[in-house]
C-alpha positions in Angstrom: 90.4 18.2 207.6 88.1 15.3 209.7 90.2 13.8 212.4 89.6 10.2 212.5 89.2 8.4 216.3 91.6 6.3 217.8 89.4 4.0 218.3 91.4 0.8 216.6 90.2 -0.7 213.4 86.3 -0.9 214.3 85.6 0.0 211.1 81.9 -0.4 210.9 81.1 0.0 213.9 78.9 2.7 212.8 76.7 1.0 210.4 74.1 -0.7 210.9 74.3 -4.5 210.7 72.9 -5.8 206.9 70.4 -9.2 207.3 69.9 -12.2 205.0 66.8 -10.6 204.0 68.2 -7.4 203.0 70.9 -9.2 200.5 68.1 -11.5 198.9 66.0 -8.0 198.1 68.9 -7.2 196.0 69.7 -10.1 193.9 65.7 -10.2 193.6 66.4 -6.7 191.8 69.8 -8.3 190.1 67.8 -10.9 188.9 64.7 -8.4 187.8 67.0 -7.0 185.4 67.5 -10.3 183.6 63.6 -11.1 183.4 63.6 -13.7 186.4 60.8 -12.4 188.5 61.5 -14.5 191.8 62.0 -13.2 195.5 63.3 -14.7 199.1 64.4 -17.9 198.7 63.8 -18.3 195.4 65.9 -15.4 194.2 68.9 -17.4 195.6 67.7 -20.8 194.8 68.3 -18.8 191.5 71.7 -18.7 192.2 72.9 -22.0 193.8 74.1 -25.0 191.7 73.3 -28.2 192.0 75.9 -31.1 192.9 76.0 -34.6 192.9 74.8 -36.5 195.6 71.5 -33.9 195.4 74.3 -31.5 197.6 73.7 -27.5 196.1 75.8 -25.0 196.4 74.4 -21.4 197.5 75.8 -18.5 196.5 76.4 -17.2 200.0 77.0 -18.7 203.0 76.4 -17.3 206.7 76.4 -18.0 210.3 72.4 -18.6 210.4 71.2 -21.5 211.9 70.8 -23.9 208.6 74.8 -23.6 208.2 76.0 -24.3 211.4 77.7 -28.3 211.5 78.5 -30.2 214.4 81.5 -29.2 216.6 84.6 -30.4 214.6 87.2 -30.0 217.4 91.1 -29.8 217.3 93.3 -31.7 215.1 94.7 -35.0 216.7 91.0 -35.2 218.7 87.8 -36.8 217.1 86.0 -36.1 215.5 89.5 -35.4 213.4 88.0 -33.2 210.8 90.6 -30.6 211.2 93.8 -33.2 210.8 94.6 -36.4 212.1 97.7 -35.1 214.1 98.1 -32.2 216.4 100.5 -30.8 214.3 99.1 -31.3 211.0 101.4 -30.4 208.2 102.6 -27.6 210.1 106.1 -28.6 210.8 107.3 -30.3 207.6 104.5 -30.6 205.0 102.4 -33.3 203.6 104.6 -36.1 202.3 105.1 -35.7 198.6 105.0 -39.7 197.1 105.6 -40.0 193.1 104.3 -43.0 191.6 106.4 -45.0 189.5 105.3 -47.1 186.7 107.0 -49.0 184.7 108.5 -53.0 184.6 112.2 -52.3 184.3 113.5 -52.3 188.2 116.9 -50.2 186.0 114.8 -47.4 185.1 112.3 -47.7 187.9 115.7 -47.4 190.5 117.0 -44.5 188.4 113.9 -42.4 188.7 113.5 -43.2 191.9 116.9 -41.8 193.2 116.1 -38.8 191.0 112.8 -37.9 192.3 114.3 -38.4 195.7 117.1 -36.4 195.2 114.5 -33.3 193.8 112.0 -33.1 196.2 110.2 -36.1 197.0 109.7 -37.4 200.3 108.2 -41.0 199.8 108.0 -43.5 197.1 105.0 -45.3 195.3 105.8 -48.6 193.2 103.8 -50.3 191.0 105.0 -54.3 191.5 104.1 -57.7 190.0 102.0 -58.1 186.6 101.8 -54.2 185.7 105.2 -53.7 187.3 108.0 -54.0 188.7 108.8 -58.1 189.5 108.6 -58.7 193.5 112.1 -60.6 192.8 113.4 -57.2 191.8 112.6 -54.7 194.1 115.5 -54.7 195.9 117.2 -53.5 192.2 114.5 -51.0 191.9 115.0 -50.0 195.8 118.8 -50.2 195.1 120.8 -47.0 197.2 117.5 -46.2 198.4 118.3 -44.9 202.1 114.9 -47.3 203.1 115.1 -45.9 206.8 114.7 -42.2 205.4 112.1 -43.0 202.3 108.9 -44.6 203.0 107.6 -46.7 200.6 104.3 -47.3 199.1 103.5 -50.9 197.3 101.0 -52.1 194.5 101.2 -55.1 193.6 97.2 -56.3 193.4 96.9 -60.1 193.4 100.5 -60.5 193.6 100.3 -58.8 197.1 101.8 -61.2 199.3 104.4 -61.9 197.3 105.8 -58.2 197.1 104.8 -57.3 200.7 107.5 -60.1 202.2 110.1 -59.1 199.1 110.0 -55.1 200.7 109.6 -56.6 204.5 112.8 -58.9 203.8 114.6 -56.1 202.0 114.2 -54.6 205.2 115.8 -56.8 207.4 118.6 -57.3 204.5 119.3 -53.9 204.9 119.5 -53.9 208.3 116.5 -51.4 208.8 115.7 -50.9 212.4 111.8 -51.7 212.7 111.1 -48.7 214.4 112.5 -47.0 211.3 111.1 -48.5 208.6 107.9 -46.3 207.2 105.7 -48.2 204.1 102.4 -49.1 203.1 102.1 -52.3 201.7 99.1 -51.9 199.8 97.2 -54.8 200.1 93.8 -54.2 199.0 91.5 -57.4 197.8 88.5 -55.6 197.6 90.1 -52.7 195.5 91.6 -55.5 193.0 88.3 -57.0 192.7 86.8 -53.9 192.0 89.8 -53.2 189.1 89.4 -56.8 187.6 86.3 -58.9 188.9 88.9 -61.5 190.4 88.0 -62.2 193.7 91.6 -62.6 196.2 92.0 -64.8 199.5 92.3 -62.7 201.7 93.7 -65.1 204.9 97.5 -64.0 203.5 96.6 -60.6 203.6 95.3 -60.6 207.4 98.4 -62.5 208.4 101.0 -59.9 206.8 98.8 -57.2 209.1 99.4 -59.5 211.9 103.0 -59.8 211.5 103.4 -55.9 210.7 101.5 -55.2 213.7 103.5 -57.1 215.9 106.8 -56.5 214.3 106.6 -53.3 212.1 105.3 -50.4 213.9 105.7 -48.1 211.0 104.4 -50.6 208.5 100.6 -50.1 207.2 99.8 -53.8 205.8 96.1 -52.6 203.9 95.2 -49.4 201.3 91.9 -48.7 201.2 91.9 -47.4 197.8 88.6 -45.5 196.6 90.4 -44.7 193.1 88.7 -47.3 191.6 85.0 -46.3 192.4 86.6 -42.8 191.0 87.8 -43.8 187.8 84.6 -45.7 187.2 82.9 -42.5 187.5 82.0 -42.2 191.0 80.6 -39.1 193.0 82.5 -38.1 195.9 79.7 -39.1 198.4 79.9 -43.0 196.9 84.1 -42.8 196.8 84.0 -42.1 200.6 81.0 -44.6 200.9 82.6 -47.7 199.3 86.1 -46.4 201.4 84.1 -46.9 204.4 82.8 -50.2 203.4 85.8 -51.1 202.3 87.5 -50.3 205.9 85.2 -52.0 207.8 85.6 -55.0 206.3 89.0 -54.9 206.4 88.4 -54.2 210.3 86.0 -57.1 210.2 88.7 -59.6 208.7 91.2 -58.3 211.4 89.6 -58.4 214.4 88.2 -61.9 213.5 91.5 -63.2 213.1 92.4 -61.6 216.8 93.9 -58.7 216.4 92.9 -56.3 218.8 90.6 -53.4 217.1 92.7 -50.2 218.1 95.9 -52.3 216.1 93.5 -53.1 213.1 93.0 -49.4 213.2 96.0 -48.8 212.3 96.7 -51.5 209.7 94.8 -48.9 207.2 95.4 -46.0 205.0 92.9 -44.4 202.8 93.7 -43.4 199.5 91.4 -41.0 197.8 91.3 -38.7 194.5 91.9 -35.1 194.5 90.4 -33.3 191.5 90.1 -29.8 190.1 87.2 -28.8 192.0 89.3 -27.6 195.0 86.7 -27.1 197.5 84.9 -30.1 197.0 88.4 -31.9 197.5 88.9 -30.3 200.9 85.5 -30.8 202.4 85.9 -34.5 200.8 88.9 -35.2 202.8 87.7 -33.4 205.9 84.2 -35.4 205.9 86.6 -38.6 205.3 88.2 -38.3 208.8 85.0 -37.3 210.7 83.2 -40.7 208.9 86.0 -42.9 210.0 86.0 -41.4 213.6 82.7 -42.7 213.8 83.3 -46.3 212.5 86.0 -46.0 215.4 83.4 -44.6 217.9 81.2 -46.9 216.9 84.0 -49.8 217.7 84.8 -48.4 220.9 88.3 -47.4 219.9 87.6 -43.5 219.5 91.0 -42.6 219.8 92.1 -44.9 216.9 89.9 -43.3 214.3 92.5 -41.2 213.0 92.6 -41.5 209.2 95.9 -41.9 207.3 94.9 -40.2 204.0 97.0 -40.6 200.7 95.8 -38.2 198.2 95.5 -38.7 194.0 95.1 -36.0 191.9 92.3 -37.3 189.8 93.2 -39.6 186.6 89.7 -39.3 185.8 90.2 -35.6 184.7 93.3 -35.8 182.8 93.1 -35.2 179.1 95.0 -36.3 176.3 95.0 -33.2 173.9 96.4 -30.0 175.5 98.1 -31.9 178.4 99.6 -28.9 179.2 96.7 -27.7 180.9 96.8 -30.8 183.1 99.8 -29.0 185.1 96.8 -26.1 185.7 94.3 -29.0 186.7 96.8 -30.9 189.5 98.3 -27.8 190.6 94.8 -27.0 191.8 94.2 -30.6 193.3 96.9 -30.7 195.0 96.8 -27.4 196.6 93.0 -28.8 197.9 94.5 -31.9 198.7 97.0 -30.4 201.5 94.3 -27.7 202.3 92.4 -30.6 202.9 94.8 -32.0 205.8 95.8 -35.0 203.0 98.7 -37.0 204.9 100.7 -37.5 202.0 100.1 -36.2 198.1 100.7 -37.5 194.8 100.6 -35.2 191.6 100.1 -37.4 188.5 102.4 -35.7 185.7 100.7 -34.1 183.2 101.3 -36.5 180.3 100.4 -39.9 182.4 97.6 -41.1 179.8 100.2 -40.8 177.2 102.1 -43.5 178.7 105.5 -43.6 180.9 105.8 -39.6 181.6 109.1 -38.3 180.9 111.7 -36.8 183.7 110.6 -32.7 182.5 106.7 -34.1 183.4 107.9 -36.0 186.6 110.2 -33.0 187.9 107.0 -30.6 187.0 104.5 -33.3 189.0 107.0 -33.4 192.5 107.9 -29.4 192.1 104.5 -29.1 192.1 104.2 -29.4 196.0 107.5 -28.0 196.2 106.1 -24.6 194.9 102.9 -25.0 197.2 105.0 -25.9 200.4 107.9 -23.8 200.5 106.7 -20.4 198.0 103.0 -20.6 199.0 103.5 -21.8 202.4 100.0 -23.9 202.2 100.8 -26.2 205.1 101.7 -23.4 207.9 98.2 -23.4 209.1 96.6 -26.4 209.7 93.4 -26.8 208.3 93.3 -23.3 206.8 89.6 -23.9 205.2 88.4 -24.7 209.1 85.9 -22.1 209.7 84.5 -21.4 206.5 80.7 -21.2 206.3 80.8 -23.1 203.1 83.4 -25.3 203.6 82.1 -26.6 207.1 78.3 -27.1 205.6 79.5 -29.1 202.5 82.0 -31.0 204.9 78.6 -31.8 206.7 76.4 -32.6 203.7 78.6 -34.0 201.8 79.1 -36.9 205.0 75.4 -37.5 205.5 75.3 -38.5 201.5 78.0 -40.6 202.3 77.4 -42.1 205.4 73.4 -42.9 203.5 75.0 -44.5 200.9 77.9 -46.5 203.2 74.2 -48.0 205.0 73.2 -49.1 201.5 76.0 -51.1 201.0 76.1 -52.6 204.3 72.6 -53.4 203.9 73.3 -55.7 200.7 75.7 -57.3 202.6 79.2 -55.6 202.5 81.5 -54.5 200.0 81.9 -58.0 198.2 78.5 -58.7 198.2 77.5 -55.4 196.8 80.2 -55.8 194.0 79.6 -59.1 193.0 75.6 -58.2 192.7 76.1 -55.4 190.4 74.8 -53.3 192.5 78.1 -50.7 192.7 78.8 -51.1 188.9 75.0 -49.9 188.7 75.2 -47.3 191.0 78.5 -45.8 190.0 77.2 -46.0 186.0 74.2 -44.1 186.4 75.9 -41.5 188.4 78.5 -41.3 185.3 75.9 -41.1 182.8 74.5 -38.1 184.8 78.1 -36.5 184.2 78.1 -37.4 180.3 75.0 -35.7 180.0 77.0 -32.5 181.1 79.9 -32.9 179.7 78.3 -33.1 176.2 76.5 -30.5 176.2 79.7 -28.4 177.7 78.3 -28.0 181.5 81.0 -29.0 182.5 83.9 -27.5 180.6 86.9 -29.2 179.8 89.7 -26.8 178.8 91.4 -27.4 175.9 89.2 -30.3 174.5 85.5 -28.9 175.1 86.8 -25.5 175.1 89.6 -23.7 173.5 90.8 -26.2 172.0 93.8 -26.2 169.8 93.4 -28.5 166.5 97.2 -27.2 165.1 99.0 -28.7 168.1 102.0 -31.4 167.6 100.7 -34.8 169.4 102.9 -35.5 172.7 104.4 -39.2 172.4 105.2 -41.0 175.1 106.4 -44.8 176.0 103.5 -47.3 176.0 103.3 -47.9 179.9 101.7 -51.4 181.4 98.8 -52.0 180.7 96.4 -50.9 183.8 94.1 -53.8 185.2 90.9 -54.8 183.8 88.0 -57.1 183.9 86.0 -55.0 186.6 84.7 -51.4 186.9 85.5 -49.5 183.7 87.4 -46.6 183.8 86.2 -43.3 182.7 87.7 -40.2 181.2 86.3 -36.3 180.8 87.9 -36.1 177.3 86.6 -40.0 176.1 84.0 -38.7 174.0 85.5 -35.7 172.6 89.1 -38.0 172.1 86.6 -40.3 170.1 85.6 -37.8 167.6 89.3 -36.1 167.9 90.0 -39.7 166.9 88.3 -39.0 163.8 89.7 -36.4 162.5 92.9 -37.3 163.2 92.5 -40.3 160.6 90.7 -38.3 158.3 94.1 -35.9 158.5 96.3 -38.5 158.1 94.2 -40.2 155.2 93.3 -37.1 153.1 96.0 -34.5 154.4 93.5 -32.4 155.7 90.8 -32.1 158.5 86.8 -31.8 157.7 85.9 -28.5 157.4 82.8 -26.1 157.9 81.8 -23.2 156.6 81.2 -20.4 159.6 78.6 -17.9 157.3 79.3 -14.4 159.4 76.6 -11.7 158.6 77.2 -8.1 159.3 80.0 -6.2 161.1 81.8 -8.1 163.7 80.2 -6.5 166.3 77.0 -8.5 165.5 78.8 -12.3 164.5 81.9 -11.8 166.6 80.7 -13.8 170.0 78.4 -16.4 168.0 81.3 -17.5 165.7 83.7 -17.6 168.3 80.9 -19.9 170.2 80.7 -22.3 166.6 84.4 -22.0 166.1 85.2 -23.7 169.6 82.3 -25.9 169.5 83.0 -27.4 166.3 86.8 -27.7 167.0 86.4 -30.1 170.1 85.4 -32.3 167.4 88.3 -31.8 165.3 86.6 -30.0 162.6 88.1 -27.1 161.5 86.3 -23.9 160.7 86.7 -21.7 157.6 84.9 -18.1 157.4 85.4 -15.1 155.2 87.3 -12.2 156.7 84.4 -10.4 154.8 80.6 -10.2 156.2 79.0 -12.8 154.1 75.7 -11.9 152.4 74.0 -13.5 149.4 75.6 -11.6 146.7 79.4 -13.9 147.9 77.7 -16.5 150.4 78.3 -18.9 147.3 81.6 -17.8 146.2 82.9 -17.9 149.9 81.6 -21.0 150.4 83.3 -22.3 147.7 86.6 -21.0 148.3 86.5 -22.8 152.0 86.8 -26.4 150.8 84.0 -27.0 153.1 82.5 -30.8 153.3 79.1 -29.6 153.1 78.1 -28.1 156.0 77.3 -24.2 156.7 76.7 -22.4 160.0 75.0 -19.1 160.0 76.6 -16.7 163.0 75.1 -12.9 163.7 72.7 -11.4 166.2 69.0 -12.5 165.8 67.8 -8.9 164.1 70.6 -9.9 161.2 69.5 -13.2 160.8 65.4 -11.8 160.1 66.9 -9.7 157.5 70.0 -11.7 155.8 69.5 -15.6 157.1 67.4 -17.0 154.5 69.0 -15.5 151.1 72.4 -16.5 152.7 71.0 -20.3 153.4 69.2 -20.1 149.7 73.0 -19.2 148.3 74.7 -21.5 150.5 72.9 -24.4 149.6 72.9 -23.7 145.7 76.6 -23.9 146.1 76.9 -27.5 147.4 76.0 -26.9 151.0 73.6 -29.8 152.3 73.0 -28.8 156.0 72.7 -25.2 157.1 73.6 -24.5 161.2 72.4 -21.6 162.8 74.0 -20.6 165.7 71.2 -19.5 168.1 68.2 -19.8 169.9 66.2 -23.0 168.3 63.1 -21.6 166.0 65.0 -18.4 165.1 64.4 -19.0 160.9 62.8 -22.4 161.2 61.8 -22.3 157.6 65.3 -21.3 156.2 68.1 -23.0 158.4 68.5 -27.3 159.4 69.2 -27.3 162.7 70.6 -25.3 165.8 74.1 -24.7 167.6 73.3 -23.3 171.1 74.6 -23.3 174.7 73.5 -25.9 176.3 73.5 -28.3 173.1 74.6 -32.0 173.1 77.8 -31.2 171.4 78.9 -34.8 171.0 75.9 -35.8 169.3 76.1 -32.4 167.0 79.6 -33.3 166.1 79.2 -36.8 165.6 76.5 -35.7 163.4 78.2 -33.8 161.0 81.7 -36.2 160.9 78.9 -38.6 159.5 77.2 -36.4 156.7 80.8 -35.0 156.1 81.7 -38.8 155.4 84.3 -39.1 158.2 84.7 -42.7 158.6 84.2 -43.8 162.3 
């Protein structure tokens, strides 16, 4: 028996050290294999994946040169990109703020005191046109300990008018100023953006004035990027319109006298948190280090601590299958307090149904619940600090930002850039980029792209306020698919049954099993249902199967391309002599040209496919 050494846990100390070089030689042979003949730097350009913003993501990260960002310090000390605060969220968490919609300060109180009383730490209302009525927030606010519950405003143009109804509910109360935590959320830019109305903003610098002098836990703006999100924003132009948002806020401040370092901290930055977790975190990590230099740059470097409010992402909610929604903001969140986030709001899962219902709102707060106290995320602050990948698209990702921040400050600021057009172009081509991808399934969306599940019962919810309009549209993952979903659904409800197609499998299931299962899915993001025989289809019973399927006149061939030489064309021939009027093959484009219509394949525009065949299939629009 070999007697190991006692010499620790230097493990391999006796091997020799591996280089870049070395790996690359192997994915050259990897990649060999699959018929890519590259090598060096191309074999793992091979590999990385482009972003938006022109950022790519390699499939390994190390400590050469190239990845190595600037020195990002200790939390609490600029450049702040490992937390705002020396302590991070170490002692108590990241403050978990449910949003409440909803007009009726009754039911607006009662879920307040029952979100309080399960979990949640602050309060976010909507007040004014889309909410609650400024007159009635002390109803909605009603047993509220204020002095224990920070709260968080929106009331857009009707700003002023809620921000001195929650300041004089204060001082009704009796709330100590030292005591009292809120964010007002005065943003005139953000509205603008939202509904193309342009706000006076003297009333909104003088409430900053006040809460500076009087209300020392009292943030008078929001800097809210949500709506450069929702519009279909990348992350690089959120966090550029946030800081051009910001410094004009600073601008309006200091020009009405109040001293920079207090301007400072007048703002808190609201942001989006989205599925793609590490993205997320390096967002709100490149965030603080961009606002540290707008602070640097002012002189105040010790104010440039950013108060960050994160949102998991409305843009990538979906209305069929919310269920999976819990998966998507589970994973936000968990980025968003990785990220060093200040304070976290999980959207419930059925929020673009309309009001969400207490089971969705308990799930939405228990959601940090399970993250804070079972996965102890907030023990270590900034627990992503240190990672080669995280710390290079941290960097990257704040030189894309910072690039575009200088394009907007060249045209003039903020207002000036949105009144031009010149965001709502921006932010439009960027989303049309994203379409592209998520038609032709790119970028998957569970459960309405993929998997999804035409038998499920429709969730119904309460119609909730209508949102504010008039400015930068708001986007959706699922809008196209939920337009042809849309469809179906009619045709369902006028006919008693979806359109169907006709999946023609050839051979054993060995040979059609993946390719139908491919057509199947495809086909059902579009809400059309897909019929086969349990029997391998051939010409002898292509017509008789067909027949049986109550199929609207569409076929689509499934088997491995040596089948398809052999069986394609007699099946086709059969198919269409029984009423079929478009033959799919499901494959690589050519395969059969002279015996098949047209192509299912990865990569594919799906929406246009499926938009396609509703047509032929008569589907009204």
């Amino acid at each position: 028996m070999t007697v190991l050494p006692d010499d620790g846990l230097s493990l391999a100390a006796e091997f020799p050290d591996a280089t870049h070089e070395q790996w690359q030689r192997l994915v050259e042979g990897v990649l060999r294999k699959s018929g890519k003949e590259v090598t060096g730097e191309a074999a793992e350009a091979a590999l990385s994946t482009k972003l938006e913003d022109g950022l790519i993501t390699r499939p390994l990260y190390t400590a050469r040169p190239d990845a190595d960002g600037p020195d990002t310090g200790f939390p609490g000390f600029a450049p702040f990109v490992r937390g705002g605060t020396p302590e991070g969220g170490s002692a108590s968490g990241w403050d978990v703020r449910q949003r409440i919609a909803g007009s009726d300060p009754v039911r607006v109180n009662e879920a307040a005191l029952a979100d309080l009383e399960n979990g949640t730490t602050s309060l976010w209302l909507t007040v004014g046109r889309q909410g609650v009525p400024a007159g009635a927030l002390g109803r909605a606010l009603q047993d509220v300990y204020l002095d224990l519950a920070p709260v968080t405003l929106d009331a857009g143009a009707e700003y002023a008018d809620a921000a001195r109804a929650l300041l004089a509910l204060y001082a009704e109360r009796e709330v100590a100023p030292e005591a009292a935590r809120a964010a007002l959320g005065i943003d005139p830019l953000g509205h603008e953006a939202r509904t193309g109305e342009a706000l006076d903003t003297a009333p909104a610098v003088e409430i900053a004035r006040e809460a500076a002098a009087s209300w020392p836990g009292v943030r008078a703006l929001t800097v809210d990027a949500l709506p450069y999100h929702e519009a279909g924003g990348s992350a690089a132009e959120e966090l550029g319109l946030s800081l051009a948002t910001g410094v004009a806020y600073l601008r309006a401040l200091t020009g009405a006298g109040l001293a920079a370092e207090a301007a400072f901290g007048q703002l808190e930055f609201r942001y989006s948190a989205t599925a793609d977790q590490f993205l997320t975190i390096a967002k709100l990590r490149a965030a603080r280090r961009l606002w540290a230099r707008i602070a640097e740059a002012c002189g105040t470097p010790e104010a440039g601590a950013q108060r960050q409010h994160a949102v998991t992402s409305p843009v990538m909610m979906t209305r069929r299958d919310p269920w999976v929604n819990m998966l998507r903001t589970t994973v936000a969140c968990m980025a968003a307090g990785v990220g060093g986030a200040d304070s976290v709001t999980v959207l419930p899962f059925d929020s673009e149904l309309g009001l969400p219902d207490a089971f969705a709102r308990r799930i939405a707060r228990n959601t940090s619940t399970v993250l804070l106290e079972e996965s102890h995320l907030a023990r270590v602050i900034d627990p992503a600090g240190g990672s080669y990948y995280v710390e290079q698209l941290t960097d990257e990702l704040a030189h894309a930002a910072w690039e575009f921040f200088q394009t907007v400050e060249r045209a003039g600021g903020l207002a000036a850039a949105l009144r031009s057009g010149l965001v709502a172009e921006r932010l439009a081509a960027t989303w049309a980029a994203r379409s592209k991808k998520l038609a032709t399934r790119r970028e998957p969306v569970t459960g309405v792209s993929e998997f999804p599940l035409l038998s499920e019962k429709p969730l119904v919810r309460e119609a909730a306020p209508a949102a504010p309009s008039g400015g930068l549209p708001r986007v959706r993952r699922d809008e196209a698919y939920e337009a042809l979903r849309a469809r179906s659904d009619a045709h369902l409800e006028a006919t008693g049954g979806r359109p169907r197609i006709f999946l023609a499998a050839l051979g054993p299931a060995s040979a059609h099993t993946a390719r139908a299962t491919f057509a199947s899915n495809l086909f059902q993001a579009g809400g059309i249902e897909p019929v086969h025989d349990p029997v391998s289809v051939d010409a002898a019973n292509a017509a008789e199967a067909y027949a049986a399927s109550g199929a609207a006149g569409v076929a689509v061939l499934c088997s491995s391309d040596a089948l398809y030489e052999e069986r394609a064309a007699a099946v086709a021939a059969a198919l269409r002599g029984a009423g079929a009027t478009t033959v799919f093959l499901a494959g690589k484009p050519g395969t059969c040209a002279d015996a098949v219509d047209e192509y299912v394949f990865a990569g594919c525009d799906a929406v246009a496919v499926l938009s396609s065949v509703l047509d032929r299939m008569g589907v009204a629009q």
